[in-house]
C-alpha positions in Angstrom: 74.3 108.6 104.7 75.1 110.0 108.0 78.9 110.6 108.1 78.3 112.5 111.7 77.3 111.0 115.6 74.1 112.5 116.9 75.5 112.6 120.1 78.0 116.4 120.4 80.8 114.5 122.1 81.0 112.1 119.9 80.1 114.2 116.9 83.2 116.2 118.2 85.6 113.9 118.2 84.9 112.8 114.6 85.0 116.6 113.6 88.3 117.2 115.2 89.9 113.7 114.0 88.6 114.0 110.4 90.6 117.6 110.1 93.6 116.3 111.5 93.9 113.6 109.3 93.0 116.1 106.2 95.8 118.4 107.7 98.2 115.4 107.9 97.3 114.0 104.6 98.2 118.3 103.1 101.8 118.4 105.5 102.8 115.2 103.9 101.8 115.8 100.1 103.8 119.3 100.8 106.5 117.5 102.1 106.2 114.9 98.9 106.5 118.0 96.4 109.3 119.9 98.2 111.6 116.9 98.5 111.1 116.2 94.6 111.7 119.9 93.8 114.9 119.8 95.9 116.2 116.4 94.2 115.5 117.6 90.7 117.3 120.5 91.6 120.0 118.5 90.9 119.2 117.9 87.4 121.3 121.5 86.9 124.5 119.9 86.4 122.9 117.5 83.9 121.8 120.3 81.7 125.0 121.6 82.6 127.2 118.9 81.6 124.9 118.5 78.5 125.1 121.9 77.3 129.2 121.9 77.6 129.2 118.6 75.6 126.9 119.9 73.0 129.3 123.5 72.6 132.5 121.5 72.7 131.0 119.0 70.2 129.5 122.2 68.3 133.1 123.4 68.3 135.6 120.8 67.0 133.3 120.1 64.6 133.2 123.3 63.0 137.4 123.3 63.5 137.2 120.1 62.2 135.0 121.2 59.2 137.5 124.5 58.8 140.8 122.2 58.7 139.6 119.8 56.8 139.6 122.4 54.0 142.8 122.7 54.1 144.5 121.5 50.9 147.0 118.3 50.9 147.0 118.2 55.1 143.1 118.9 55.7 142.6 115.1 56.0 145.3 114.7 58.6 144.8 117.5 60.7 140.6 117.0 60.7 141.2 113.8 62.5 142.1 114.9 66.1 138.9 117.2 65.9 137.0 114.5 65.1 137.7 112.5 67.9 137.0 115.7 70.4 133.8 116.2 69.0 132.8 112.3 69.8 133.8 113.0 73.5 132.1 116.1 73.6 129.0 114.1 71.7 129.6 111.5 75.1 129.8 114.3 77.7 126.3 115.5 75.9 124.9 111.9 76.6 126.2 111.8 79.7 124.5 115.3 81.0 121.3 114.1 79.5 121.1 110.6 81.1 122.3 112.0 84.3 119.0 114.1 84.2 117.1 111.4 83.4 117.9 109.3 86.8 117.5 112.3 89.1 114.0 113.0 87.7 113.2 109.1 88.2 115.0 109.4 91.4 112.8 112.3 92.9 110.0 111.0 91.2 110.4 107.8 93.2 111.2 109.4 96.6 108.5 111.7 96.3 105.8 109.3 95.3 106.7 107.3 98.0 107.0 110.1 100.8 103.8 111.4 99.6 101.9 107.8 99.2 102.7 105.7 102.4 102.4 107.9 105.2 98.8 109.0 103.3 97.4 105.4 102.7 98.3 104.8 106.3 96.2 107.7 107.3 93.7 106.4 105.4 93.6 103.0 106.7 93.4 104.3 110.1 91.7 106.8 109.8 89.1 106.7 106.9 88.1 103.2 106.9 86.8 103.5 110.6 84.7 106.4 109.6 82.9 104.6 106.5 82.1 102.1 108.7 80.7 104.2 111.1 78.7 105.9 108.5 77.7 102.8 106.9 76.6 101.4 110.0 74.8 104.5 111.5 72.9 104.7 108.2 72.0 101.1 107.8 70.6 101.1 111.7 68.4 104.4 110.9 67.1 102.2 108.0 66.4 99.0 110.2 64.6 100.8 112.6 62.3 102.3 110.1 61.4 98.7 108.8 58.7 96.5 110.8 60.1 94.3 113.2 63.6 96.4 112.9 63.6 97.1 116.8 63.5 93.6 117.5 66.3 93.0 114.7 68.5 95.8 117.0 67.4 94.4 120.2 69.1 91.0 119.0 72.2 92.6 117.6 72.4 94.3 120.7 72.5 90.8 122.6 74.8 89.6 120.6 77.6 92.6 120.4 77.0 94.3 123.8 78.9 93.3 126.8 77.2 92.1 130.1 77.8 95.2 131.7 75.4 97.3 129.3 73.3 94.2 129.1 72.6 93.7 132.6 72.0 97.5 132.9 69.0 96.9 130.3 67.5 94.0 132.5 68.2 91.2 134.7 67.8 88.5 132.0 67.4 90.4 128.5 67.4 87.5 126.5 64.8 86.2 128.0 62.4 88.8 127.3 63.5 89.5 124.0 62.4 86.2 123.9 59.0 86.4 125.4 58.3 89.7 123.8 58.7 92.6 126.6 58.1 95.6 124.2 60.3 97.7 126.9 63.0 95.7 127.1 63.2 95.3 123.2 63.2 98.7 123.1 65.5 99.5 125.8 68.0 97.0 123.8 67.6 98.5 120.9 68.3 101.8 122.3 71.6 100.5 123.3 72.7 99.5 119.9 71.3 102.9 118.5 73.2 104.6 120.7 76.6 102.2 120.3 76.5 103.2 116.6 75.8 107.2 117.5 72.4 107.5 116.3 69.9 109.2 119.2 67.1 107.8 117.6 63.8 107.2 120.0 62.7 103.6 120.0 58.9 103.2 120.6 58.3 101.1 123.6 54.6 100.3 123.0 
């Protein structure tokens, strides 16, 4: 596979885009983690809230408990305490659902801080590059296969614009056509060298 140009310009350019886009992709995961550390930061007052609900619950309970024992009124007075203990057993709940949605919260946020600006990097960047490397490696193999040259010489024809064509030979098609071993050559130089790969076509 040849993920690289042959030409050092070109093979440049690659170099320098493909650590960019690795730098990118490491800034933005960053960025991902420390926005979800900072929202579950706020899961604090959750455990906060939960923790006050479980000591005030804790505590009428055991008044409730202590009262209750309390011959001929125990009943009576045990009641009030009962009923502080359920809202401390609903500020408990509270504090731990309130934890519960900031961690899906900042889960959410940073999965998709962290996920969209990196698949976008990828489609932009990445996808171009396997098809350069597919396409590099698939020419190399062409070329080593009989009759490959004249397969390039054709795709040449048929990709490269007039310009480049004309530059090749006044009518290229026709001696594709007829067989002119330079020509071919010469065309499939072009394509070669449209996909990166400095490859030496033989013109004999």
């Amino acid at each position: 596979m040849q993920l690289y140009a042959d030409h050092p310009a070109r093979r440049a350019r690659q170099v320098t885009v493909d650590v960019l886009s690795l730098a990118f992709i490491v800034v933005w995961i960053a960025i991902a983690v420390w926005v979800y550390q900072l929202i579950a930061a706020f899961q604090q007052l959750g455990v906060q809230m939960q923790d006050a609900g479980a000591g005030f619950r804790s505590t009428m309970v055991e008044l409730g408990d202590t009262l209750g024992a309390v011959p001929l009124i125990g009943s009576g007075i045990r009641t009030p305490f009962d009923g502080a203990s359920d809202a401390g057993a609903a500020l408990e709940a509270a504090g731990q659902s309130q934890q519960e949605t900031v961690l899906a919260a900042a889960t959410l946020i940073g999965v998709f801080i962290g996920v969209v600006p990196v698949v976008l990097i990828l489609l932009v960047w990445l996808l171009p590059r396997v098809r350069f490397a597919v396409r590099a490696t698939e020419a190399k193999k062409v070329l080593a296969t009989p009759g490959g040259a004249d397969l390039l010489a054709l795709r040449a024809l048929a990709s490269q614009n007039l310009t480049a064509l004309s530059q090749v030979s006044a009518d290229p098609a026709a001696e594709w056509r007829a067989g002119n071993t330079t020509t071919v050559a010469l065309l499939a130089q072009l394509q070669l060298s449209e996909l990166g790969v400095r490859t030496r076509v033989d013109r004999s």
